[in-house]
VMD Tcl script that draws the C-alpha trace (Angstrom):
set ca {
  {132.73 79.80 114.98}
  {129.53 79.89 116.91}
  {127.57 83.52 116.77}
  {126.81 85.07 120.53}
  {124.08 86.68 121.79}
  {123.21 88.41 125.28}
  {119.29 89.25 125.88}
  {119.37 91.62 128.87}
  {116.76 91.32 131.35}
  {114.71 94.15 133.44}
  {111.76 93.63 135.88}
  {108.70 94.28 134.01}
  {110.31 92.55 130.52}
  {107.88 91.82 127.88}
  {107.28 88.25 127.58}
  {106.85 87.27 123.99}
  {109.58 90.08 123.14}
  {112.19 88.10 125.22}
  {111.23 84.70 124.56}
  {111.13 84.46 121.29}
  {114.21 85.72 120.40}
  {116.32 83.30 122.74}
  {114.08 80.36 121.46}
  {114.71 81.78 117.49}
  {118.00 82.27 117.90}
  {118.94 78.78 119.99}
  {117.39 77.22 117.30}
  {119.72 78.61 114.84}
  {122.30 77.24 116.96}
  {123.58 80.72 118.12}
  {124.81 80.54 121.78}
  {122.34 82.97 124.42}
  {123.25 84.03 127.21}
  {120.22 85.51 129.20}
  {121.23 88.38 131.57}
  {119.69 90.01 134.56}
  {120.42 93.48 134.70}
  {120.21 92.88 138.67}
  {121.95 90.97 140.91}
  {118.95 88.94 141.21}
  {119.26 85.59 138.88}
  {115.21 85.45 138.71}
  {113.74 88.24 136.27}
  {110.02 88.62 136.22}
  {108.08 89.33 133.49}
  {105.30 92.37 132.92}
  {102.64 90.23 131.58}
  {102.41 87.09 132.67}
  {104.55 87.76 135.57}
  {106.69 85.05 134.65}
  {110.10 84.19 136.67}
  {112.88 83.79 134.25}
  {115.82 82.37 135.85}
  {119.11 83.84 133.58}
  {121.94 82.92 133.10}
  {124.17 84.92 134.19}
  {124.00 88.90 135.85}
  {125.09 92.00 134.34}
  {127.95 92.73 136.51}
  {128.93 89.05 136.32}
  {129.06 89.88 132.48}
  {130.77 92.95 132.40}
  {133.67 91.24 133.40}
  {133.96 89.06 129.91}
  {132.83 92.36 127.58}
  {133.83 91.60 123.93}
  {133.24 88.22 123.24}
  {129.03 88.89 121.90}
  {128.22 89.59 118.88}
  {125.13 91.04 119.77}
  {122.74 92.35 122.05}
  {118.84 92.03 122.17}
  {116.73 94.16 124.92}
  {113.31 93.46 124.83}
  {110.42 96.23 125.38}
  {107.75 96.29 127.99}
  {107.03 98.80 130.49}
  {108.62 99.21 133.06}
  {111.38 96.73 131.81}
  {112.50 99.47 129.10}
  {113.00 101.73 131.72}
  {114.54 100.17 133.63}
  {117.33 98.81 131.41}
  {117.38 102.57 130.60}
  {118.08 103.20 133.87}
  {121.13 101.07 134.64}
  {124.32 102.58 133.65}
  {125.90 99.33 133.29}
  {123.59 98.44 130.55}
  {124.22 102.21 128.62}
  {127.79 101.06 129.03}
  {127.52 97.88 127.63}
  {125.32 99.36 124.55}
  {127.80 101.97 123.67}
  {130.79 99.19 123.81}
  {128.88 97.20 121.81}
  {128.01 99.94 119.26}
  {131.83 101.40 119.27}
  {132.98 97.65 118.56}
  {130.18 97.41 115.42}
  {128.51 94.63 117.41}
  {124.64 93.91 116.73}
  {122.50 96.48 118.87}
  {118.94 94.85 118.92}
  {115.78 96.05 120.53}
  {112.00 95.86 120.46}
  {109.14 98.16 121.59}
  {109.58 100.94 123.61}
  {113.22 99.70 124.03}
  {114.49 101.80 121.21}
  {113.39 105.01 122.13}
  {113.83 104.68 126.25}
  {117.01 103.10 126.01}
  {119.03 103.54 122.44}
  {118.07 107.21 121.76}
  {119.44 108.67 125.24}
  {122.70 107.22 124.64}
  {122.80 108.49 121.00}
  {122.27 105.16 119.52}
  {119.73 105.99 116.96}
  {121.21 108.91 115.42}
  {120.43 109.54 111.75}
  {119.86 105.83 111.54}
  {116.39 104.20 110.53}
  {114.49 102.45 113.19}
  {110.95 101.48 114.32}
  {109.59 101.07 118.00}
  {105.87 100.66 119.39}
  {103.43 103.23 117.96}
  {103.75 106.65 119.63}
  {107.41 105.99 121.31}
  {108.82 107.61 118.01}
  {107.94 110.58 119.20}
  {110.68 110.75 121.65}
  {113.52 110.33 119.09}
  {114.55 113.48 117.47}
  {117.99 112.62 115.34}
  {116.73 109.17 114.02}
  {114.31 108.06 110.87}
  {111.39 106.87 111.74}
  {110.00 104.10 109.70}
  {106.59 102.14 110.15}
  {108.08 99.00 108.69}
  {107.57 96.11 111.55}
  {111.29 95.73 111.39}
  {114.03 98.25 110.46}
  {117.59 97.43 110.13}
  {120.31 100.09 109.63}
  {123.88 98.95 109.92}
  {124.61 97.14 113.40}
  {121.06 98.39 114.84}
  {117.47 96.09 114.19}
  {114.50 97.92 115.70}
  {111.14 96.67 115.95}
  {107.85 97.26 116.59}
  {105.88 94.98 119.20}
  {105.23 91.77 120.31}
  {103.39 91.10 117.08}
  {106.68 91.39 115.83}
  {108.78 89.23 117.73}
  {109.07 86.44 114.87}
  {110.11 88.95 112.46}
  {112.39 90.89 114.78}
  {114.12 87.72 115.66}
  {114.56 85.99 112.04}
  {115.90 89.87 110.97}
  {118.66 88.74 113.94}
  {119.46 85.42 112.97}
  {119.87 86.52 109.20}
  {121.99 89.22 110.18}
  {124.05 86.88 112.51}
  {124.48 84.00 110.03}
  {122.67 84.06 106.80}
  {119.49 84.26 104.66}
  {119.09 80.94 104.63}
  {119.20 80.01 107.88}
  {116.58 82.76 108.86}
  {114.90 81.44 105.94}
  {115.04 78.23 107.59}
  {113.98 78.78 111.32}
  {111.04 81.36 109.93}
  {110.09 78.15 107.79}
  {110.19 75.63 110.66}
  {107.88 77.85 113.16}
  {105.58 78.60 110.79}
  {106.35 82.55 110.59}
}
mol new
graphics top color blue
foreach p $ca { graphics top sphere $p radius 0.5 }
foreach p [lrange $ca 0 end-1] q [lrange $ca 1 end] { graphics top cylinder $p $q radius 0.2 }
display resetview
C-alpha cells in the first residue's frame, strides 16, 4: 500500500523547506499531495517568491481527513504563522496526532504552530535557533533532526535533506531513506 503525505502550504513558505521534502519523498514513491491552506491554488514562497501551484486546498481536504499518513509544514516567516493561524490546519494537526499519524515540521514551524496546540509536550524536538524559547513542556534538543514517536522536528533549511530522509525512513524503511539520501548525494 502506497504511504501518503500532505505538505501544507502558507504565504510566505520557506522554499527549500517545502521543496525538498515533496521531491524526497516522490522519489521514494510516497504519494504528495501539496495543500494550500487558502482557497487560493497558487502559494507563494518567502524567498524566492516562488508561485507554487498545489494540489489541492485545505478545505477541499478536510473533506477526505484520514486517509494521510502524515503531515509536513514547512517553516519560514510569515508562512509559520500563518499555518498557525488557520484553525483548519490546528484541526487537522490534532486529528492527525489523535490518529498516531506522522506530525512533521521544520523551522519555526514547531514552535509557532505544534506547541500552541499542545503538540510538543514532553516530547523531544528541534526548530530554528532561538524559536525554542517559546516551548515550555517540550525537550529541546540541538540535534538537526529530532524524532519522538509520530513527531520529526527540524532545524532549518540546511536541514531539509535530513529532515526529509528522517520522513521517508519513518514512512517506509531504512533502506529506502538509505537509498534516496544515497541517490541525491546527502
Amino acid at each position: 500500500m502506497t504511504k501518503k503525505a500532505i505538505v501544507l502550504l502558507a504565504d510566505g513558505f520557506e522554499d527549500v523547506e517545502a521543496v525538498t521534502p515533496i521531491d524526497y519523498l516522490q522519489r521514494a514513491g510516497i504519494e504528495v499531495t501539496t495543500v494550500s491552506i487558502s482557497e487560493n491554488l497558487i502559494v507563494t514562497s518567502k524567498w524566492g517568491g516562488i508561485k507554487v501551484t498545489v494540489d489541492t486546498t485545505l478545505s477541499e481536504l478536510a473533506k477526505q481527513r484520514g486517509s494521510w499518513d502524515a503531515v509536513i509544514l514547512p517553516g519560514g516567516m510569515p508562512g509559520s504563522s500563518n499555518l498557525a493561524a488557520s484553525k483548519e490546519t490546528g484541526s487537522i494537526l490534532k486529528d492527525m496526532a489523535a490518529a498516531g499519524k506522522l506530525i512533521c515540521a521544520i523551522c519555526a514551524a514547531p514552535a509557532l504552530v505544534l506547541v500552541p496546540l499542545g503538540l510538543l509536550s514532553g516530547k523531544k524536538f528541534t526548530c530554528y535557533p532561538g524559536m525554542e524559547e517559546k516551548v515550555a513542556n517540550g525537550k529541546w534538543s540541538d540535534d538537526r533532526v529530532a524524532v519522538d514517536g509520530n513527531i520529526i522536528t527540524s532545524r532549518g533549511a540546511g536541514t531539509a535533506g535530513e529532515f526529509a530522509v528522517a520522513i521517508i525512513e519513518k514512512l517506509l524503511d531504512k533502506a529506502a531513506a538509505e537509498k534516496i539520501a544515497s541517490a541525491v548525494l546527502l
